[in-house]
C-alpha positions as CSV (number, residue, x, y, z in Angstrom):
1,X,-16.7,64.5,51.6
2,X,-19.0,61.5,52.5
3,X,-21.6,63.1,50.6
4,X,-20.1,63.4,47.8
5,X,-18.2,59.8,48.3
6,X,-21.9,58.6,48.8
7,X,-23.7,60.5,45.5
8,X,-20.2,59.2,43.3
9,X,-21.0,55.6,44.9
10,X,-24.3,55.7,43.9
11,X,-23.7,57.0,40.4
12,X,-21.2,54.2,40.0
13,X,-23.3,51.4,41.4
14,X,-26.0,53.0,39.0
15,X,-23.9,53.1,36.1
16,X,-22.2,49.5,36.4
17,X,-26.4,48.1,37.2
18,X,-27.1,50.2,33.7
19,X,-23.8,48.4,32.1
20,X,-25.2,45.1,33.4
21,X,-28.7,45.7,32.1
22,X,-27.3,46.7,28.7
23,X,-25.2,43.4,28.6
24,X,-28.1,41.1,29.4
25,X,-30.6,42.8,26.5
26,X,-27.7,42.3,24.4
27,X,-27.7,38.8,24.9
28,X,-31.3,38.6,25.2
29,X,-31.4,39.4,21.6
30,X,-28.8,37.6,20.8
31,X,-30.6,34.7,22.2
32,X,-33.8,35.3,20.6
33,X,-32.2,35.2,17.1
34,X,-30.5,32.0,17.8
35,X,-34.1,31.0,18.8
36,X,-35.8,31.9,16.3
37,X,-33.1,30.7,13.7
38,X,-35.3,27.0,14.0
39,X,-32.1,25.0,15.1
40,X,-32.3,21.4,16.0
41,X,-32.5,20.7,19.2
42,X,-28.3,19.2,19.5
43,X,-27.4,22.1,18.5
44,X,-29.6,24.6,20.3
45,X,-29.6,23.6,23.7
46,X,-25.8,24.0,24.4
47,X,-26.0,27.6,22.7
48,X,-28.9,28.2,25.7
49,X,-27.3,27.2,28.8
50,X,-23.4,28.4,27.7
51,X,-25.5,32.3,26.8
52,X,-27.1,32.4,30.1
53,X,-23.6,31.1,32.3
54,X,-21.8,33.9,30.4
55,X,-24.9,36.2,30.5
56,X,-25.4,36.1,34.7
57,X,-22.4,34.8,35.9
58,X,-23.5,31.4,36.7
59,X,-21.4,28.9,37.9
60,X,-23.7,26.2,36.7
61,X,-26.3,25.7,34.3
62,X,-28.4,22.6,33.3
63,X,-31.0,22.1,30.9
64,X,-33.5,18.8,31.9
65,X,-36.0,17.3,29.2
66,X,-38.3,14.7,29.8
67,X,-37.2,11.3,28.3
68,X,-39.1,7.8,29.2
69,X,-41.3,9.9,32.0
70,X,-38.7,11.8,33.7
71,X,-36.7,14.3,33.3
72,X,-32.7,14.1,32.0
73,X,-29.9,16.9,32.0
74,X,-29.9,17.8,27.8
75,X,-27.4,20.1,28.3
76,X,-24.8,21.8,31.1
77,X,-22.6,24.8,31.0
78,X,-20.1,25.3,33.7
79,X,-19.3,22.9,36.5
80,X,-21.7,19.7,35.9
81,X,-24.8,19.0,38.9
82,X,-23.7,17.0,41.5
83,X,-25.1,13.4,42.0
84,X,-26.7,15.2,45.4
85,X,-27.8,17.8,43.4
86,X,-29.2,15.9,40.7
87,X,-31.2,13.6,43.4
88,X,-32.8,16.6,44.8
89,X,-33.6,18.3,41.3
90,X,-34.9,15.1,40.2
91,X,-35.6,12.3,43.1
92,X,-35.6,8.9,41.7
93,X,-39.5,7.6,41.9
94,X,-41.4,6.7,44.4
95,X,-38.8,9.5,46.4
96,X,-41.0,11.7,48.8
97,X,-40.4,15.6,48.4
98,X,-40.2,15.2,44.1
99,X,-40.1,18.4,43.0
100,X,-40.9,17.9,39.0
101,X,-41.7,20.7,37.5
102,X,-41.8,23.8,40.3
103,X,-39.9,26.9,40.0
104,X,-38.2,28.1,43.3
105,X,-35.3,27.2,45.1
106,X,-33.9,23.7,46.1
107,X,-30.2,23.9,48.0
108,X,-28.2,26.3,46.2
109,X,-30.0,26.1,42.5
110,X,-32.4,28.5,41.1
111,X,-35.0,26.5,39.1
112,X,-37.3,27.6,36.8
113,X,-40.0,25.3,34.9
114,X,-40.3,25.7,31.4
115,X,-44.0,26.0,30.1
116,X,-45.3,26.5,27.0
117,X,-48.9,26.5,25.6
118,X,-49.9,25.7,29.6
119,X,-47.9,22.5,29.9
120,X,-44.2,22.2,30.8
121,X,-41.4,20.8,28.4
122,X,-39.0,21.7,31.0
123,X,-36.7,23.0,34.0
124,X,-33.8,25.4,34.0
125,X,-31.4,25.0,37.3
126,X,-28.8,27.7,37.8
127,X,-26.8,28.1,41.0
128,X,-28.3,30.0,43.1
129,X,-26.0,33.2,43.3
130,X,-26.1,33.9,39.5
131,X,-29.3,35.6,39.7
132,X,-30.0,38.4,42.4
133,X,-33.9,39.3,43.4
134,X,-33.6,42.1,41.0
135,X,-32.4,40.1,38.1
136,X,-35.3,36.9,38.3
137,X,-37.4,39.4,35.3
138,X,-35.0,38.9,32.7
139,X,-34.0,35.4,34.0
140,X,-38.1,34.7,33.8
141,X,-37.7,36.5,29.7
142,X,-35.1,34.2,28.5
143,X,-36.5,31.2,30.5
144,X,-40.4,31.9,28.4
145,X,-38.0,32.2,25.4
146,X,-36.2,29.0,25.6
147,X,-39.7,26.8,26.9
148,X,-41.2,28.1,23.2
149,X,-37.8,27.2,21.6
150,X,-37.8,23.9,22.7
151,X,-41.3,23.1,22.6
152,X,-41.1,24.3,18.6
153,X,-38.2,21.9,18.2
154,X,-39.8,18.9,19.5
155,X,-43.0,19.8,17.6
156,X,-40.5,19.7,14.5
157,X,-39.1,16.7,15.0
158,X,-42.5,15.0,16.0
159,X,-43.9,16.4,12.7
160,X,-40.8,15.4,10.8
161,X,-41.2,11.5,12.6
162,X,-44.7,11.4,11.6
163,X,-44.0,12.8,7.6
164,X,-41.4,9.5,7.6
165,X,-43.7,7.1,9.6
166,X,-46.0,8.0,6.6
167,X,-44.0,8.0,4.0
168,X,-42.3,4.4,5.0
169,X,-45.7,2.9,5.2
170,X,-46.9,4.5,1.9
171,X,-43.4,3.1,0.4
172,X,-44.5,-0.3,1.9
173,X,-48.0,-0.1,0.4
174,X,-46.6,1.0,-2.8
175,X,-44.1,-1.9,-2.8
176,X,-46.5,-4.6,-1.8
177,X,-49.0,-3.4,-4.6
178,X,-45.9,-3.5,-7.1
179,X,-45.0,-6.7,-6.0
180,X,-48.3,-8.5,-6.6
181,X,-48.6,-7.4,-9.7
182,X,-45.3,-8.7,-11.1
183,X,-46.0,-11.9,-9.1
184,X,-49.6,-12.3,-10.4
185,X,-49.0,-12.2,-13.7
186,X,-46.3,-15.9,-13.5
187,X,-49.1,-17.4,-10.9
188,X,-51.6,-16.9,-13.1
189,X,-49.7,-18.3,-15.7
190,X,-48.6,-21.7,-14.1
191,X,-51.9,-22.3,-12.4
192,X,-53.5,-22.0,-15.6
193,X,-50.8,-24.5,-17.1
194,X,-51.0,-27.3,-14.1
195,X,-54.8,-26.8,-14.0
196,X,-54.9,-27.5,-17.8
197,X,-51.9,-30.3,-16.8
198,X,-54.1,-31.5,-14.3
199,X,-57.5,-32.3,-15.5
200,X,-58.4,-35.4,-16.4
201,X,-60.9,-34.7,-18.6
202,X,-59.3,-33.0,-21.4
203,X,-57.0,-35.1,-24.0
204,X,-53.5,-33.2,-24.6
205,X,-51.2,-33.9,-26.5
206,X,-47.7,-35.1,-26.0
207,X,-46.7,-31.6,-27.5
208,X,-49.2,-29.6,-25.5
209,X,-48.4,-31.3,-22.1
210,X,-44.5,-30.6,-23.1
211,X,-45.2,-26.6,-23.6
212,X,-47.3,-26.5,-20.6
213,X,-44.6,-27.9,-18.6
214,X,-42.2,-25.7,-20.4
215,X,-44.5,-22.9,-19.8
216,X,-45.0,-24.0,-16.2
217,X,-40.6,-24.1,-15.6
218,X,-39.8,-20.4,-16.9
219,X,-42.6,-19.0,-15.1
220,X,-41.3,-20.3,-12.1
221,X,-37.8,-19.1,-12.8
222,X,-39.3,-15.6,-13.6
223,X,-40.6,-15.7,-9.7
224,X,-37.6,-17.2,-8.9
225,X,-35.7,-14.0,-10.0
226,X,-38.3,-11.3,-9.1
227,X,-37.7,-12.9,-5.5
228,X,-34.0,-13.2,-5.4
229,X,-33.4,-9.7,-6.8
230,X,-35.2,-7.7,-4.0
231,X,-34.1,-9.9,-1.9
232,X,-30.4,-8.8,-2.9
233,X,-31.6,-5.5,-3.4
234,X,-32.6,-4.9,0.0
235,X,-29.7,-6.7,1.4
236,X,-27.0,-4.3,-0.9
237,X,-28.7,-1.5,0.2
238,X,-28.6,-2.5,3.7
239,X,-25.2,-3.1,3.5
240,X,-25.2,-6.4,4.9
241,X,-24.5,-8.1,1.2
242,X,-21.2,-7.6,-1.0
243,X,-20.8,-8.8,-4.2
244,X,-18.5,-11.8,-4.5
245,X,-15.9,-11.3,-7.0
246,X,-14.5,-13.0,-9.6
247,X,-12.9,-13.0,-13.0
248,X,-15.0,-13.7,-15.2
249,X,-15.2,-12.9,-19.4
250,X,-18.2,-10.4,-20.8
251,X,-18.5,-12.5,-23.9
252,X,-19.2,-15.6,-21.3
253,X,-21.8,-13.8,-19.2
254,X,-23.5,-12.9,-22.7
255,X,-23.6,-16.2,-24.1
256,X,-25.1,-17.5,-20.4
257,X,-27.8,-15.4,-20.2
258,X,-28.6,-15.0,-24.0
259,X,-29.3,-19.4,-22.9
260,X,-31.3,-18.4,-20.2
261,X,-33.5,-15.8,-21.9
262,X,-34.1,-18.4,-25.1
263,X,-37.8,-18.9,-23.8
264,X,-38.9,-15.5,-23.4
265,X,-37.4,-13.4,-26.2
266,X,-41.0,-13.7,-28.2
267,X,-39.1,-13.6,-31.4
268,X,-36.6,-10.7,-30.8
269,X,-32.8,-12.3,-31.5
270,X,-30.0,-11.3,-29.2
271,X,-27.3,-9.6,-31.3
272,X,-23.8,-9.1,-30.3
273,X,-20.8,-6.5,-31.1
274,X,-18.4,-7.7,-28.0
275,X,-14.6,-6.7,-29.1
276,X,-12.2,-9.4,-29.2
277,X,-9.7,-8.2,-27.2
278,X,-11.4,-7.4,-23.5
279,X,-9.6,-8.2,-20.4
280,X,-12.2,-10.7,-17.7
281,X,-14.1,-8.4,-15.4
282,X,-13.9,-8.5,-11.5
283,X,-17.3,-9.0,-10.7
284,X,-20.0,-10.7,-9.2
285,X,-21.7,-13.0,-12.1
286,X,-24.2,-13.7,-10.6
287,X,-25.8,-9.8,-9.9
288,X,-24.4,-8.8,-13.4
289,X,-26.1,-11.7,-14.9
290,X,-29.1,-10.0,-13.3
291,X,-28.4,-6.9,-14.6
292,X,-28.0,-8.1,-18.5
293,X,-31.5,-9.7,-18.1
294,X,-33.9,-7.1,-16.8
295,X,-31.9,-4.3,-19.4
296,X,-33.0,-6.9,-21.9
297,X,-36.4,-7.9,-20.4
298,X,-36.6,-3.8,-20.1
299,X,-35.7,-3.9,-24.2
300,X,-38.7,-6.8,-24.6
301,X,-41.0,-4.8,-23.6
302,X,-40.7,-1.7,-25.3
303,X,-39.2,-3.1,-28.8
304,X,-41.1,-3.6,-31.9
305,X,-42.1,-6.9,-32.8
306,X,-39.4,-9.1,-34.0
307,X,-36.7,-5.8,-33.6
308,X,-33.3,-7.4,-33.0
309,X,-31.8,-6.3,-29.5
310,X,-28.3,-6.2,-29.3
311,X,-26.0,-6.5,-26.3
312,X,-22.2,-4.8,-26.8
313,X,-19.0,-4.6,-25.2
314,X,-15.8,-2.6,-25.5
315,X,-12.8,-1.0,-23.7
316,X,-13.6,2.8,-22.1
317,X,-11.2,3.1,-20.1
318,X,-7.6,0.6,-19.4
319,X,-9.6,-0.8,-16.4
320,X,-12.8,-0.4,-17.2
321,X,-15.4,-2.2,-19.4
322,X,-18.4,-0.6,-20.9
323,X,-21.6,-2.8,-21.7
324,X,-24.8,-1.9,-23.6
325,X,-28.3,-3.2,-24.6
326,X,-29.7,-1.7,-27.6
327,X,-33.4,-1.6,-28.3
328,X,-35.3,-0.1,-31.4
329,X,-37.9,1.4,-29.1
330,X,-39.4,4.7,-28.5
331,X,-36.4,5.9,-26.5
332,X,-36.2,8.0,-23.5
333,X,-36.7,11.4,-23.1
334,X,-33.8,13.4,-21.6
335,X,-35.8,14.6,-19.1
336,X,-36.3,11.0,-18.1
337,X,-33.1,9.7,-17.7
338,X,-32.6,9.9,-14.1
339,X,-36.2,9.0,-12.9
340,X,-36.3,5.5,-14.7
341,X,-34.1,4.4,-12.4
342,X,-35.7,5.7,-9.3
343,X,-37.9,3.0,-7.5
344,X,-41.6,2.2,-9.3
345,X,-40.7,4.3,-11.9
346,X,-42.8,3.9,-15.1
347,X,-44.5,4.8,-18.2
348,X,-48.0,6.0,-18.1
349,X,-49.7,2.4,-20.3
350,X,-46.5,0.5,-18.8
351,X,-48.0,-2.9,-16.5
352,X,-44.6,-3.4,-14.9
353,X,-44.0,-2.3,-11.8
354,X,-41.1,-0.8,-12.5
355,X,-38.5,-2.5,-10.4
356,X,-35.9,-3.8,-13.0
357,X,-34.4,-0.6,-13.6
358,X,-34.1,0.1,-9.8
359,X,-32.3,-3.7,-9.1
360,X,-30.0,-2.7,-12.2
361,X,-28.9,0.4,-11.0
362,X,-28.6,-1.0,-7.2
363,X,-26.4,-3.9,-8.5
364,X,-23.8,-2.0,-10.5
365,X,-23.5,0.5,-8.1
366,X,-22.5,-2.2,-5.6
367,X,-19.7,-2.7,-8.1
368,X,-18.8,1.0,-7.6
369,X,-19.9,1.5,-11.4
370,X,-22.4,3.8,-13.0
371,X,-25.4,3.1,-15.4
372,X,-26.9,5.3,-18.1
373,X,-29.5,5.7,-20.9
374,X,-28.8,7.4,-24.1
375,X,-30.3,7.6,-27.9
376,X,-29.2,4.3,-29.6
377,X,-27.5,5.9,-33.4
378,X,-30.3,4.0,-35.6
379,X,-33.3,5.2,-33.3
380,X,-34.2,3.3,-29.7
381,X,-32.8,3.5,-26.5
382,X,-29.1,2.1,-24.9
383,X,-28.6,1.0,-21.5
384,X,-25.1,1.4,-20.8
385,X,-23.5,0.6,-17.9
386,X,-19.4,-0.1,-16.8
387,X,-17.3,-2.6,-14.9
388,X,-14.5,-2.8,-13.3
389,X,-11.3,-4.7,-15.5
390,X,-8.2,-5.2,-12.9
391,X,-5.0,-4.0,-14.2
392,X,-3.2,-6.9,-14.2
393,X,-5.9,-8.6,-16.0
394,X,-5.5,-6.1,-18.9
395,X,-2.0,-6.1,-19.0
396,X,-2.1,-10.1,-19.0
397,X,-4.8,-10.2,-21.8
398,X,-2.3,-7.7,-23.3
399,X,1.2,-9.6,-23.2
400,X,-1.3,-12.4,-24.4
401,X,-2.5,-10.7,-27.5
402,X,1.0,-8.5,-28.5
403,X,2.8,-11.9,-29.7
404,X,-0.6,-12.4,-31.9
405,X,-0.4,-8.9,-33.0
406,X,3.1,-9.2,-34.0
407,X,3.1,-12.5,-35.9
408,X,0.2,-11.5,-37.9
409,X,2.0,-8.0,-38.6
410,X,5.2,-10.1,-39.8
411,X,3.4,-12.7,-42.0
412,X,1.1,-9.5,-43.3
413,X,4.9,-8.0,-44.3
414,X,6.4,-11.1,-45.5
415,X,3.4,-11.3,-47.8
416,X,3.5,-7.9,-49.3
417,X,7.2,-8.8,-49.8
418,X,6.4,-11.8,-51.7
């Protein structure tokens, strides 16, 4: 019988070690998709240590990265490393015995440095009864698979830093370059003027010396604006600027910046088509102001001479408000629509820089509204964009207007009777 007891021993123990063995290729595949799925690092390193604490029975697992020159627990299954644990994995500097990055034994963890490409990016501690003598070979396997893992991972993310750290300072680049331009055209124009102003050599008129000084004012302003809008621009989308509201009438804000444009409409008259009965707007006038102007600065440039532009208003929606500039340009292709708005955006032959559009959009959006470009009926292009009316301001305008409504309706019937 003891024999036999032995050989059925042996067969089991053999059987259960098969069983075992069976389990841990399992998850060693298992593993090796999740590696080669190409997770980020957040997300890949708990997967790691919880597989291998269910995988060899381990009561604790830690995964340390380097971070500021020394190495950091990324990731724990099972009980967490003691502080004394911790101190001997990783001795604080200037510590005698460090043991870095070498595999082998320390207390009761198993550690195992992670190398890849011949330098480390790593260590693995496990306690030290999860892995028996015979088991270190597939420990070693899954320990090779996890240093190329990680080192892929952080070659990723480097890549992905440097493709921003590029692409930030080609935006800054492209911005500075746009920038200039729109500046140098006004400071070319008002050191021409207060040279000419200046000289005392040439005779000007009383006339001339008022035009230069005109000139001189709205070229200033234009700066003025190009400033303050990326200023704002930047600050709305850093989300450090709201719009200050107020209620304030459309047909107002038209007739303010229609004043304000008077200098620099080179002959193209503002038209208007504003209904009669539109609630005030909750908005900031200041940033809608600054809308109307570059959509009409937008229509100045790419009008025909002398075309009338023409700036509308009407009711979409009970509380909401939609305005439109109306060129008789070329229009905008539909495919188009979307990348005018996009930053530095132009036309092929087109000087600006492209920014209006971009402080447009930026500015109504702030106002949780949308702008948009369609075919204007008579040929051209219309801006449209919408803003926000408050519902009690539209139900005030309308108990305003109803009594209006009504006595013109009676005296309209008392007429017919007559």
């Amino acid at each position: 019988m003891l024999p036999v007891a032995t050989v059925v021993a042996g067969m089991n123990a053999a059987r259960a070690k098969e069983r075992r063995q069976r389990t841990e290729l399992r998850e060693l595949f298992a593993v090796s998709g999740l590696l080669l799925e190409d997770k980020p690092l957040e997300e890949l390193l708990p997967a790691i240590v919880t597989t291998l604490a269910d995988v060899f029975g381990a009561r604790q697992v830690a995964l340390l990265l380097p971070a500021a020159g020394h190495l950091e627990v990324a990731a724990t299954a099972g009980d967490p490393l003691s502080a004394e644990q911790l101190r001997r994995v990783v001795p604080p500097p200037g510590t005698p015995g460090s043991v870095g990055w070498q595999s082998g034994e320390q207390g009761d963890l198993l550690l195992l440095a992670l190398t890849a490409s011949g330098r480390p990016v790593g260590l693995l501690a496990l306690s030290g009864q999860a892995a028996g003598p015979g088991e270190r070979e597939p420990l070693l396997l899954f320990a090779n698979q996890i240093a190329l893992a990680v080192e892929r991972a952080q070659l990723r993310e480097q890549a992905l830093r440097t493709r921003l750290t590029e692409e930030v300072a080609r935006l800054a680049k492209t911005l500075v370059a746009a920038v200039a331009h729109d500046l140098r055209a006004p400071l070319s124009s008002i050191k021409a003027s207060s040279s000419t102003l200046s000289d005392p050599d040439l005779d000007l008129s009383p006339q001339a010396r008022q035009n230069l000084a005109q000139l001189i004012d709205v070229q200033a302003d234009r700066l003025a604006d190009l400033v303050s809008n990326l200023l704002d621009m930047s600050r709305i989308q850093a989300g450090v600027l709201e719009p200050r509201r107020s209620l304030t009438q459309v047909a107002d804000l038209v007739a303010s910046v229609s004043a304000d444009l008077g200098p620099v409409l080179r002959g193209h008259a503002i038209a208007t088509q504003i209904a009669a009965d539109l609630p005030p707007v909750e908005v900031d006038p200041t940033l809608i102001s600054r809308v109307l102007i570059n959509l009409v600065h937008n229509a100045i440039r790419y009008s025909p001479k002398d075309a009338p532009i023409t700036i509308g208003a009407k009711r979409c929606e009970p509380d909401t408000i939609e305005v439109s500039v109306t060129d008789q340009g070329p229009g905008v292709s539909p495919g188009r629509r979307d990348e005018i708005f996009t930053l530095f955006a132009r036309r092929a032959d087109d000087a600006g820089a492209g920014l209006g559009l971009t402080i447009a959009k930026t500015f109504v959006e702030a106002h949780g509204q949308r702008i948009w470009v369609e075919d204007a009926p008579g040929g051209g292009a219309r801006f449209c964009f919408t803003l926000p009316a408050p519902a009690a301001a539209a139900a005030t305008v309308a108990t305003a207007v109803a009594p209006a409504v009504a006595e013109e309706r009676e005296l309209a019937h008392d007429s017919h009777r007559r």
